[in-house]
VOLOKE-538146 format. One record per residue: residue number from 1; residue in one letter; x, y, z of N, C-alpha, C in turn. Coordinates in pm, whole numbers, plus 50000, padded with zeros to 5 digits. Atoms other than C-alpha are relative to their C-alpha. Layout:
BEGIN
[NUM,A,[X,Y,Z],[X,Y,Z],[X,Y,Z]],
...
//
This chain:
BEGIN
[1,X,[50145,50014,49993],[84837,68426,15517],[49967,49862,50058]],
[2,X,[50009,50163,49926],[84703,68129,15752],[49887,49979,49900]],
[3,X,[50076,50048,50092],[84478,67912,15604],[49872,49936,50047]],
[4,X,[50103,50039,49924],[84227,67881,15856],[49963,50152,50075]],
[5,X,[50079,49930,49915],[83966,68126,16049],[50071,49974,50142]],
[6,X,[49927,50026,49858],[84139,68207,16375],[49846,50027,50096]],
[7,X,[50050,49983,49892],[83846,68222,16638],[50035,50102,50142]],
[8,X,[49990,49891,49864],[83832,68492,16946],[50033,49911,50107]],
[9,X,[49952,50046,49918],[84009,68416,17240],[49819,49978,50135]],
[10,X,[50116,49995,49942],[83730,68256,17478],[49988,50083,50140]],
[11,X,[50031,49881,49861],[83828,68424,17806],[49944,50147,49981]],
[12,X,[49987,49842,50016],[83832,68765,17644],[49847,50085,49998]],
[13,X,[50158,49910,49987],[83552,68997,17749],[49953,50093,49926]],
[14,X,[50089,49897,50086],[83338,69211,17533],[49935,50143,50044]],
[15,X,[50040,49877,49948],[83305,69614,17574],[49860,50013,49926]],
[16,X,[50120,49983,50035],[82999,69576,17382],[49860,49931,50038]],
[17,X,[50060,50053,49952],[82655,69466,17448],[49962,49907,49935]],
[18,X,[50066,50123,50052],[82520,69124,17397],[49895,50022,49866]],
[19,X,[50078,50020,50139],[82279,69225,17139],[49982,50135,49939]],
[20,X,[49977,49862,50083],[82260,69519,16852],[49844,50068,50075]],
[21,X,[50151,49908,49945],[81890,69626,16964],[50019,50100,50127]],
[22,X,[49979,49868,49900],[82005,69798,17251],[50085,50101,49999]],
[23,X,[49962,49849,50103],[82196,70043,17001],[49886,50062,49995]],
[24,X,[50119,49943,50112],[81904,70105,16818],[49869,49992,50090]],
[25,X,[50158,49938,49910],[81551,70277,16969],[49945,49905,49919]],
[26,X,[50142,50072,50048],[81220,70127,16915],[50002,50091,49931]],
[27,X,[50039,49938,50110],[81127,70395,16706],[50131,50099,49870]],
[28,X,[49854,50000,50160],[81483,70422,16452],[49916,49963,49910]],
[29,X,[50031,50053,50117],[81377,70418,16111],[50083,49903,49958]],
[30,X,[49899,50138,50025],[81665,70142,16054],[49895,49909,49997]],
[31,X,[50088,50128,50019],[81390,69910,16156],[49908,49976,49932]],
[32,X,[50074,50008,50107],[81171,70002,15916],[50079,49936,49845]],
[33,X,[49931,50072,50145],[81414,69900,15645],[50035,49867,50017]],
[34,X,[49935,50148,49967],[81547,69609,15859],[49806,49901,49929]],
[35,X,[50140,50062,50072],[81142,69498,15787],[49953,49980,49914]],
[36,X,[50010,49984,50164],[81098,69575,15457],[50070,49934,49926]],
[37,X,[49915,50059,50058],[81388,69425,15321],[50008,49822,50050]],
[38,X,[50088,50143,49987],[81228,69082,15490],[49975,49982,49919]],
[39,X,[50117,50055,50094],[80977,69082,15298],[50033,49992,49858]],
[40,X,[50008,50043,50086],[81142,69092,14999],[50022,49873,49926]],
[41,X,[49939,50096,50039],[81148,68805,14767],[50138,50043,49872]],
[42,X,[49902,49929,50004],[81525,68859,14689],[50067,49910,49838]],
[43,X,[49988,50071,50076],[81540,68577,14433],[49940,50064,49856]],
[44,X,[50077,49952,50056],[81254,68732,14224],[50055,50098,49930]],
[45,X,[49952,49876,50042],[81436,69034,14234],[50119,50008,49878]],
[46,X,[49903,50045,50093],[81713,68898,14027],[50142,50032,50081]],
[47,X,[49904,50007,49876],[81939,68952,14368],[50109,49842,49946]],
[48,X,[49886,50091,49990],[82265,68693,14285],[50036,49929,50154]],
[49,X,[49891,50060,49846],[82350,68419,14570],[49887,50034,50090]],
[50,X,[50135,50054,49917],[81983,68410,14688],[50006,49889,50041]],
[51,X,[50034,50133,49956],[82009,68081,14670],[50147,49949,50030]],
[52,X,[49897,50096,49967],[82343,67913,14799],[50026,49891,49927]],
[53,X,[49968,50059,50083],[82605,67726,14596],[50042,49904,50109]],
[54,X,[49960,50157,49853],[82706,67377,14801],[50147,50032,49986]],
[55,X,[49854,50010,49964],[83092,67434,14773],[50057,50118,50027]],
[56,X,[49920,49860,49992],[83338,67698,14842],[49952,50117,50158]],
[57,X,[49982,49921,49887],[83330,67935,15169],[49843,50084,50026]],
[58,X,[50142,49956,50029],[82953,68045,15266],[50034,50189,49992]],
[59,X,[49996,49853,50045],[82928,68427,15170],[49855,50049,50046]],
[60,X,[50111,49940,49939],[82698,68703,15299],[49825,49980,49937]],
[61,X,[50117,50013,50046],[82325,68675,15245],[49932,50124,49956]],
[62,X,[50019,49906,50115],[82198,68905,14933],[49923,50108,50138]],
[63,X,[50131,49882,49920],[81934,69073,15218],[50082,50083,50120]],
[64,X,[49917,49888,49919],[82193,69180,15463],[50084,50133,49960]],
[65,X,[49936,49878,50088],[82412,69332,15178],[49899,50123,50005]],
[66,X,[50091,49874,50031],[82108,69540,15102],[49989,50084,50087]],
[67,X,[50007,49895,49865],[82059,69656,15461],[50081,50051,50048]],
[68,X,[49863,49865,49962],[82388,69808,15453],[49980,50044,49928]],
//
């Protein structure tokens, strides 16, 4: 097990496109949840790791979990 994040090779080209939106239609309901789940206050909710601890490896943000 290394003990560091290896980084993508920089030459190496990408079969995918520069940004997720041009998966996803204007009118996908996905984006209705991607919106909704803005607005919540995630703290309030009693959501864990709303707020960021200062040490240790940063970890996903409670609102993305949700939108999977």
């Amino acid at each position: 097990m290394k003990r560091f994040v290896e980084g993508v090779e920089r030459t190496q080209s990408t079969m995918f496109p520069a940004l997720l939106d041009e998966y996803v239609a204007e009118d996908n309901s996905v984006r209705v949840i991607d919106a909704f789940s803005d607005t919540l206050d995630l703290k309030a909710l009693g959501f864990e790791g709303a707020v960021p601890v200062e040490m240790g490896r940063p970890s996903y943000h409670p609102a993305v979990m949700l939108k999977i």
